[in-house]
C-alpha positions as CSV (number, residue, x, y, z in Angstrom):
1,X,0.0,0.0,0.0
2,X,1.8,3.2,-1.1
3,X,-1.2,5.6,-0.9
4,X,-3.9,5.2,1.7
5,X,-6.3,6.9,4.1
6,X,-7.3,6.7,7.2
7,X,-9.8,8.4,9.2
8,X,-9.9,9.3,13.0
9,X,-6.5,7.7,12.7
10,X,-5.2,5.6,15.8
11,X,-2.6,4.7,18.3
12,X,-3.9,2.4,20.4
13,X,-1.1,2.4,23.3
14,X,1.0,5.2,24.1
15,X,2.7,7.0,27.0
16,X,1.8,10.5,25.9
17,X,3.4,12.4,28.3
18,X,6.7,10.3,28.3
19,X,6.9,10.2,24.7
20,X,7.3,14.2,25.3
21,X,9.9,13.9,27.6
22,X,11.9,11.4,26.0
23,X,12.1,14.1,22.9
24,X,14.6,16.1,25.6
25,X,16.1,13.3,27.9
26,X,19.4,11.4,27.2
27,X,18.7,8.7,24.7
28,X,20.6,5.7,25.0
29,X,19.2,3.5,22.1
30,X,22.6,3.9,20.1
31,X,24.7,2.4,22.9
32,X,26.7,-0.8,20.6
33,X,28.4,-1.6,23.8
34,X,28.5,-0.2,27.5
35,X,31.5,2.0,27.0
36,X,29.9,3.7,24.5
37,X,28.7,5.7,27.1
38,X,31.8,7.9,27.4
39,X,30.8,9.4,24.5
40,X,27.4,11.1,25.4
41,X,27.3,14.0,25.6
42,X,25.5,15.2,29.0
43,X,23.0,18.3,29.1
44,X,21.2,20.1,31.9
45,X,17.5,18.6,30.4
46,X,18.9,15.1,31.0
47,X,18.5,15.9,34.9
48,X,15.4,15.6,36.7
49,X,16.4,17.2,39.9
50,X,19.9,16.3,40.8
51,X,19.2,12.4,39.2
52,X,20.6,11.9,35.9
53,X,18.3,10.1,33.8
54,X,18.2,8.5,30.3
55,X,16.3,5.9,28.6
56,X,17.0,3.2,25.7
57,X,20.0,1.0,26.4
58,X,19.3,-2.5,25.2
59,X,22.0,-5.5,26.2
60,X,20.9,-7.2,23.9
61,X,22.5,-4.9,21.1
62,X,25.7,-5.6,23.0
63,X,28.5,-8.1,22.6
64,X,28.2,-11.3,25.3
65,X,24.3,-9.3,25.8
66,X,25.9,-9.4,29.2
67,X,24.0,-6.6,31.5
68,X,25.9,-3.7,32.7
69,X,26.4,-2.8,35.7
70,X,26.9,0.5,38.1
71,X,31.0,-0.3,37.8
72,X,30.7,2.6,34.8
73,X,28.0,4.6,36.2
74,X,30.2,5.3,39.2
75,X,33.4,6.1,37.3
76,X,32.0,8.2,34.9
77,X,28.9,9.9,37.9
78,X,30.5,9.4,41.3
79,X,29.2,12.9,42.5
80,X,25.6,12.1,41.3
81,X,22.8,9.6,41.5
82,X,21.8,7.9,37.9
83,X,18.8,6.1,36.6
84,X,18.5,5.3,32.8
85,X,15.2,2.7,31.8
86,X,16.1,-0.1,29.7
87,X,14.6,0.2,26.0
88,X,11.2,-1.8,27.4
89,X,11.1,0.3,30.2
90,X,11.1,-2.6,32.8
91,X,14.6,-2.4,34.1
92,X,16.4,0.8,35.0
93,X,20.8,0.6,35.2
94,X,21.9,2.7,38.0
95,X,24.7,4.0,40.2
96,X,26.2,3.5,43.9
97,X,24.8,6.8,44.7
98,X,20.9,5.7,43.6
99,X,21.3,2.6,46.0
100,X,22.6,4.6,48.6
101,X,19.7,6.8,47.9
102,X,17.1,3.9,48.2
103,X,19.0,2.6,51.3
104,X,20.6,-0.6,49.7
105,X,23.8,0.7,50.4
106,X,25.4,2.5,53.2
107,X,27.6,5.2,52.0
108,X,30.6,3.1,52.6
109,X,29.2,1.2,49.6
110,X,28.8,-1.9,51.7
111,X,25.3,-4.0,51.7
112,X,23.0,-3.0,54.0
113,X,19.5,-4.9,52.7
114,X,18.1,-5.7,49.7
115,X,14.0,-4.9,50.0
116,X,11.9,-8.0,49.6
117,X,9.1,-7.6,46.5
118,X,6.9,-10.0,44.8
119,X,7.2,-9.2,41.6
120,X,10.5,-6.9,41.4
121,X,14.2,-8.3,41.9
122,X,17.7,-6.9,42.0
123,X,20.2,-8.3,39.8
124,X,23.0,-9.3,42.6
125,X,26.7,-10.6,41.5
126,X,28.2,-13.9,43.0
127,X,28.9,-11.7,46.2
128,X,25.5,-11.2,46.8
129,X,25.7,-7.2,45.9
130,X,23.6,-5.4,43.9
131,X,24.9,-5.2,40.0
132,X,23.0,-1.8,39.7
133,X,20.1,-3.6,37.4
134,X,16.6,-3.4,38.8
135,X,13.8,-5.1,37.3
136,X,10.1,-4.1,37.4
137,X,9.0,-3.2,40.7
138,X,12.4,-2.9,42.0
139,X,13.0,-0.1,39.3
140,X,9.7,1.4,41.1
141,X,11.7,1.7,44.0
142,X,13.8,4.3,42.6
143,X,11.3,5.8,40.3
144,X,9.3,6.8,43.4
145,X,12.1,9.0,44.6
146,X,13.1,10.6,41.3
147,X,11.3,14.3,41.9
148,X,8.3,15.0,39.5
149,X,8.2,17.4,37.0
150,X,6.4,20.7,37.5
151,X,3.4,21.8,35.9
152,X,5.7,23.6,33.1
153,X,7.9,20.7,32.5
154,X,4.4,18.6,32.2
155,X,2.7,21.3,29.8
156,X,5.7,21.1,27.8
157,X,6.0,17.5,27.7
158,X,2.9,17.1,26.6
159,X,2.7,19.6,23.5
160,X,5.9,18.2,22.7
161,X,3.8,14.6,22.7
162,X,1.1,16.3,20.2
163,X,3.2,17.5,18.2
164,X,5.0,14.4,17.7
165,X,1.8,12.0,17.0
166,X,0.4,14.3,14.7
167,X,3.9,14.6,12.7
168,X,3.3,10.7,12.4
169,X,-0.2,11.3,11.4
170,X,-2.2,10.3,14.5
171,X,-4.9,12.4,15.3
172,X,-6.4,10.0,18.1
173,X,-4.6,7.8,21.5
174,X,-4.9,5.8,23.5
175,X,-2.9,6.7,26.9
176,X,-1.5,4.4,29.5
177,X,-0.2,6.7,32.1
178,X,-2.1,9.2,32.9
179,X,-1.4,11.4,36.4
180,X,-3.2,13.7,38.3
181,X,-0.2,16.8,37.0
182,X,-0.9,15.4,33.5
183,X,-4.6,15.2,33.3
184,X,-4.5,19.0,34.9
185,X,-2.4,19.8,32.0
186,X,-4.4,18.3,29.4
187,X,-7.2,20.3,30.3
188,X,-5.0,23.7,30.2
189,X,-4.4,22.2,27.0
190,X,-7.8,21.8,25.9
191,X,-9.2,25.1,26.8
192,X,-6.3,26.6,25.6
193,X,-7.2,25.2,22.3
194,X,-3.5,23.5,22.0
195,X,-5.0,19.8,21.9
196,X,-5.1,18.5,18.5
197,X,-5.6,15.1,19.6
198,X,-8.5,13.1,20.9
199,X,-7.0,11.5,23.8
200,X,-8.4,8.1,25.8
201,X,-7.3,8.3,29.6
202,X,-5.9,5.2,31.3
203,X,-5.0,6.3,34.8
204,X,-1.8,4.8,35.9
205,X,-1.8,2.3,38.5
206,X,1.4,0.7,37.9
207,X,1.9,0.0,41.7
208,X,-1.0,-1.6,43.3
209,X,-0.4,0.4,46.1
210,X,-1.9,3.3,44.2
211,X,-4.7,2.1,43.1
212,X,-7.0,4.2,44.9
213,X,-5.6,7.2,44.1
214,X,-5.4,5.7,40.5
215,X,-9.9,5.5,40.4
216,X,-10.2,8.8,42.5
217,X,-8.6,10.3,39.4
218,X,-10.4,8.7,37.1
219,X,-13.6,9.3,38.5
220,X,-12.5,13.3,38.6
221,X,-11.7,13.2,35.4
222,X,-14.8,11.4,34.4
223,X,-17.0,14.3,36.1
224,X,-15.1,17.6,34.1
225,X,-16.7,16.0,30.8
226,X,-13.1,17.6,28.6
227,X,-14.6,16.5,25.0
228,X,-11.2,15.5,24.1
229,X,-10.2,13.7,26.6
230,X,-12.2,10.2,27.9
231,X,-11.8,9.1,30.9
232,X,-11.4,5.2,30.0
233,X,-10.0,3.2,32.9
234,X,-7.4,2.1,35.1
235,X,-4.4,0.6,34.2
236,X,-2.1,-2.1,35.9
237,X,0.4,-4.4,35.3
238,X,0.4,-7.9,35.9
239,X,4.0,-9.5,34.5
240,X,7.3,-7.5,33.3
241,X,8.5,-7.7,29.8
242,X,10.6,-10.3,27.5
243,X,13.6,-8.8,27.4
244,X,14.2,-8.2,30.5
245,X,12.7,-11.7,31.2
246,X,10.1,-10.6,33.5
247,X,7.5,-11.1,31.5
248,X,5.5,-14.5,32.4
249,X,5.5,-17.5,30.9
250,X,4.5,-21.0,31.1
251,X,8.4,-22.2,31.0
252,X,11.4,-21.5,32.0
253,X,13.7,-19.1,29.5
254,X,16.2,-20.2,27.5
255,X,18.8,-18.3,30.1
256,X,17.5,-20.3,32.7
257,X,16.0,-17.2,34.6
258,X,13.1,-18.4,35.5
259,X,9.9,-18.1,34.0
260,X,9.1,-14.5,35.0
261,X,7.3,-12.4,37.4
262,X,3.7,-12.5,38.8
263,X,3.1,-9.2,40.3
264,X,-0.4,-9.4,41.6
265,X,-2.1,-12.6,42.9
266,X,-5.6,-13.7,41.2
267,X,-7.4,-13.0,43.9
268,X,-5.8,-9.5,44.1
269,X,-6.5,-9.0,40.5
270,X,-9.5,-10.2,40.6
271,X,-10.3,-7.6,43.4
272,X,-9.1,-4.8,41.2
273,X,-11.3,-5.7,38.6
274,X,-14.2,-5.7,40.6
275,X,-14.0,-2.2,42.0
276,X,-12.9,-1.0,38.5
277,X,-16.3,-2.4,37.0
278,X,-18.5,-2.0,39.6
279,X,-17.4,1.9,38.9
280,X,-17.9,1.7,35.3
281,X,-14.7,2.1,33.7
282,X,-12.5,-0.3,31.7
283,X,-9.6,-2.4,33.3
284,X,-6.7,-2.2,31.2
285,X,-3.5,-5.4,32.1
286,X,0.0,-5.3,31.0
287,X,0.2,-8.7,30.4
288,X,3.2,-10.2,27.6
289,X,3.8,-13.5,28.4
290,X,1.8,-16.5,27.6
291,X,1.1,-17.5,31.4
292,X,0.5,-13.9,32.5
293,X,-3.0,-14.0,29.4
294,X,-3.7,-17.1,30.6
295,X,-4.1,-16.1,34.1
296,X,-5.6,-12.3,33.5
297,X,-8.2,-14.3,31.2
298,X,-9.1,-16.5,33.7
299,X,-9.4,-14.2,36.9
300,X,-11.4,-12.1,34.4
301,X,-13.9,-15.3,33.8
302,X,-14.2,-15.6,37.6
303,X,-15.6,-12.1,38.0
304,X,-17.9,-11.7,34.8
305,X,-19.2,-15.1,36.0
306,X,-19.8,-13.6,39.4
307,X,-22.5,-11.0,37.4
308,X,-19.8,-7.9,37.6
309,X,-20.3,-6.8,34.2
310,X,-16.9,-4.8,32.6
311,X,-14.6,-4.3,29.6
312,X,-11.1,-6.0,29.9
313,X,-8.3,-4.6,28.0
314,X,-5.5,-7.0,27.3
315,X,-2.2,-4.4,26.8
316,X,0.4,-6.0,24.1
317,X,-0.3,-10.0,24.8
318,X,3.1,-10.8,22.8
319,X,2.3,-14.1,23.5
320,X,-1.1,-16.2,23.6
321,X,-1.7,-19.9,23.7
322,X,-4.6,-21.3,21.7
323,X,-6.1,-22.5,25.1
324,X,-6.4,-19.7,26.5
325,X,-8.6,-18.0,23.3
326,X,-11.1,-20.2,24.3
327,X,-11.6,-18.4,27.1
328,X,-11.2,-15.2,25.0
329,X,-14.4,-15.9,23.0
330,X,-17.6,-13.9,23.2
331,X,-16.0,-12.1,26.1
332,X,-16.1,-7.7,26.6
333,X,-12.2,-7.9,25.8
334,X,-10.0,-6.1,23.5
335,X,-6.5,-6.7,22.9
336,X,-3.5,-4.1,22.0
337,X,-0.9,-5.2,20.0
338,X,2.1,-3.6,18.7
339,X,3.6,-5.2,15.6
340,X,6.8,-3.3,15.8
341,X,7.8,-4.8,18.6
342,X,8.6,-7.7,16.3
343,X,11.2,-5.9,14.7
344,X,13.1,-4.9,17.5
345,X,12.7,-8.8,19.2
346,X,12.7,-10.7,16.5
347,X,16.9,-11.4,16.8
348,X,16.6,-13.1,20.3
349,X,12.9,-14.9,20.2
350,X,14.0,-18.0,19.4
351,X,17.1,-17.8,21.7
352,X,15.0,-16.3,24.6
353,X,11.6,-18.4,24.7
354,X,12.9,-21.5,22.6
355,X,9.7,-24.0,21.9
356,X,7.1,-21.1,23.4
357,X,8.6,-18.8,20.4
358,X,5.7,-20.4,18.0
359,X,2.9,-18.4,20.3
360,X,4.4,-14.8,19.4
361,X,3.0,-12.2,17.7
362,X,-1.0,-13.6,17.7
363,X,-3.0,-11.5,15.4
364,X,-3.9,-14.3,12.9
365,X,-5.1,-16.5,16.1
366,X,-7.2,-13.7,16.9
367,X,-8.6,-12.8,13.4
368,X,-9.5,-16.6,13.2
369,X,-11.6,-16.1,16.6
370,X,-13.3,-13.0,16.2
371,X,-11.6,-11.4,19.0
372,X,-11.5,-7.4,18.7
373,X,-7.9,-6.2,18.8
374,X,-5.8,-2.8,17.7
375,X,-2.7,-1.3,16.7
376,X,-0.4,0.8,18.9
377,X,3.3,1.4,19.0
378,X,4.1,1.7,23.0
379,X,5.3,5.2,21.7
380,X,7.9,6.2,23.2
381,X,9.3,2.2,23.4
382,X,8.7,2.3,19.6
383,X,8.4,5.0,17.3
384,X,4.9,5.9,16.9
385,X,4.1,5.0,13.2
386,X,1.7,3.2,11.2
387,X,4.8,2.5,8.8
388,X,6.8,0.5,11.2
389,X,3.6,-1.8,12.3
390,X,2.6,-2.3,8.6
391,X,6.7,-3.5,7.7
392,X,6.3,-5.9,10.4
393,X,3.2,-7.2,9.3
394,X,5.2,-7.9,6.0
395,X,8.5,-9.5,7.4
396,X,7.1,-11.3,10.1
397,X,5.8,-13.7,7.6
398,X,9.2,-14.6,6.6
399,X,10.0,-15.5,9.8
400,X,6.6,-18.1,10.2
401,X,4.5,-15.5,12.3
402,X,1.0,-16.3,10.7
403,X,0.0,-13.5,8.3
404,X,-3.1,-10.7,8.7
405,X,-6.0,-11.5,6.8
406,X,-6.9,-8.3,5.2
407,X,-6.2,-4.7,5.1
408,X,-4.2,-3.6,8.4
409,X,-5.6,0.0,8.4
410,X,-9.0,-1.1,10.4
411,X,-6.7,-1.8,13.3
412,X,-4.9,1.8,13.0
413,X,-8.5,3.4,12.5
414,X,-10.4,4.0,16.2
415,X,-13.3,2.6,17.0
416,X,-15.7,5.4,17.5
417,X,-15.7,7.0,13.8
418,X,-18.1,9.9,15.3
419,X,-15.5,11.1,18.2
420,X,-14.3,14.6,16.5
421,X,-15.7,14.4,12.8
422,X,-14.1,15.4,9.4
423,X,-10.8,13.9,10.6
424,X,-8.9,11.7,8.5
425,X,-4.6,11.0,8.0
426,X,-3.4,10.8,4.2
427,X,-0.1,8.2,3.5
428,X,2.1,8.2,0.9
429,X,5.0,5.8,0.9
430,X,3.8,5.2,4.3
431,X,4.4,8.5,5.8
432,X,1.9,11.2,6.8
433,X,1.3,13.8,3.7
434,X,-1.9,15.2,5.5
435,X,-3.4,15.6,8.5
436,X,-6.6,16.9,9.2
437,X,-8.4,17.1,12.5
438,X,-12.1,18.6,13.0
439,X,-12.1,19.9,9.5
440,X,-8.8,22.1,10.3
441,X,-5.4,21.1,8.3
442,X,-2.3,20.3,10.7
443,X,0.3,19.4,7.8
């Protein structure tokens, strides 16, 4: 397809106001190996208070994909703490003075304890000492000290974000972390008339321990009516991702591991899904491995059977096992996929999830079942663009991924053709030629 249109055109899963910021931070996506990081250059909008922080690196990009550790950091940032997210955003690489800072280390440097978390770990050598990788939950604990931005740096951050989805030709998203700062913002945006983008609000819950707070905000939101801005749901995570092997599966990895991370029980889960229902919004689940669908589908069975009534949202489901479709059937579920995530795993499936390998990547499975799913791109894990998901679609068959029956651009098109009319994205050569939103040209 070299020319084609799409109206109300859609990203599906997004991290609006992080996509913003990352347009400004230290991007680390080029690193070939860990020295390479002598060479970056370091500004004063890489700092978020006194933390350096950055966000990209991929081990598997590096010789040995061995994973770094703080040895560098310290060298090169003794004076400072650092925390730069891993290119999935489930693992963050930091320094001596961030574990001091989270009380893992005295300021000797020397062990003093390492927290205990279902569903988090720190990466420890032979020693027993932390590396200075911290997976899921773990990487929470240092995210929760990092200061926030201010309304500015939010406000910013999020034009920025615009700006940046319409250049790629999207006109509406679908947003996975929403905050109280950011949804305050939004609305400046909105009656500022800066918002050029029809915006569905998934409040963040990515701790349980907010979860609360997470449908307090969402029922606010819910009550100021912003016509560009829905407030959807809640959203929480249930496993961690494949590449930094904490997403869930139903065997061991190749590496030997483990099989992942379960961060919520069922009958914690199946709790959250309650309350989210009985209030009326949608429950969206990070859930990537094939074990962690499995589980989410089932929990979700328990509760619709129960006569609590409520739309699941399955977020990526990288991997699915025909069993668990069953289940999947004539259910209120919708599941987000992101194609490009294919081309960035694709060198170390096979190597990672040996046999379970033949479950990635299900859109076919769900054609064939009638289940609803979308397009998204995880912006800003992947670039957002249409291009990227549609070239996967194309070389994934290569590789034995089952093809998509049909055009691709239904699942880049949202589903509510009457929210902001006279909107439509034109393509040439796969990139955005025109944009139009609520009759008024943006390219």
């Amino acid at each position: 397809m070299s020319h084609f249109q799409i109206q109300n055109c859609f990203d599906s899963h997004v991290h609006w106001l992080a996509t913003g910021q990352m347009s400004v931070r230290l991007r680390l996506q080029h690193l070939k190996c860990e020295d390479d990081l002598r060479q970056c250059r370091i500004l004063p909008t890489h700092f978020q208070g006194e933390w350096l922080v950055g966000f990209g690196w991929d081990h598997h990009q590096w010789p040995g994909q061995q994973l770094p550790t703080r040895r560098l950091l310290d060298e090169l940032f003794p004076d400072f703490p650092v925390s730069f997210s891993r290119a999935d955003g489930h693992a963050a690489w930091v320094n001596t003075r961030a574990l001091q800072r989270i009380g893992v280390l005295d300021q000797e440097g020397g062990l003093k304890a390492l927290p205990e978390l279902k569903g988090g770990r720190f990466v420890v050598d032979e020693m027993g000492l932390p590396t200075g990788v911290l997976v899921d939950l773990a990487k929470s604990v240092v995210d929760e000290i990092i200061p926030e931005p201010d309304s500015n740096q939010v406000r910013t951050a999020l034009l920025r974000g615009v700006d940046i989805f319409n250049g790629a030709g999207f006109t509406h998203v679908r947003d996975m972390a929403c905050s109280e700062s950011q949804f305050n913002e939004s609305c400046h945006l909105y009656e500022s008339g800066f918002l050029t983008l029809a915006v569905e609000q998934f409040f963040s819950a990515d701790d349980p321990r907010y979860f609360e707070t997470a449908l307090r905000l969402a029922k606010h939101a819910r009550a100021e009516q912003i016509p560009l801005l829905r407030a959807s749901g809640i959203k929480i995570y249930y496993d961690g991702a494949l590449g930094s092997e904490g997403a869930l599966l139903s065997a061991p990895y190749q590496s030997g591991s483990g099989q992942g991370l379960e961060l919520l029980t069922s009958k914690e889960l199946e709790e959250l899904m309650r309350q989210t229902w009985e209030s009326g919004f949608s429950l969206a689940v990070h859930t990537i491995g094939d074990e962690a669908v499995h589980r989410v589908v089932l929990a979700a069975e328990k509760v619709w059977n129960r006569g609590c009534a409520g739309h699941l949202h399955l977020e990526h489901v990288e991997m699915l096992r025909p069993e668990t479709v069953t289940h999947m059937v004539n259910r209120p579920l919708t599941c987000h996929l992101q194609p490009c995530h294919w081309l960035s795993d694709r060198q170390w499936l096979n190597e990672k999830l040996g046999p379970l390998a033949k479950l990635v990547f299900p859109w076919r499975l769900l054609q064939e079942n009638q289940i609803q799913f979308d397009f998204g791109s995880d912006s800003p894990i992947e670039p957002a663009s249409v291009a990227n998901n549609f070239k996967a679609l194309e070389e994934s068959v290569v590789q034995g991924v089952p093809p998509l029956l049909g055009s691709p651009l239904v699942y880049h098109s949202h589903p509510d053709k009457t929210w902001v009319p006279n909107t439509y994205s034109l393509f040439h050569g796969g990139q955005p030629t025109e944009v139009v939103f609520n009759g008024s040209h943006l390219t």
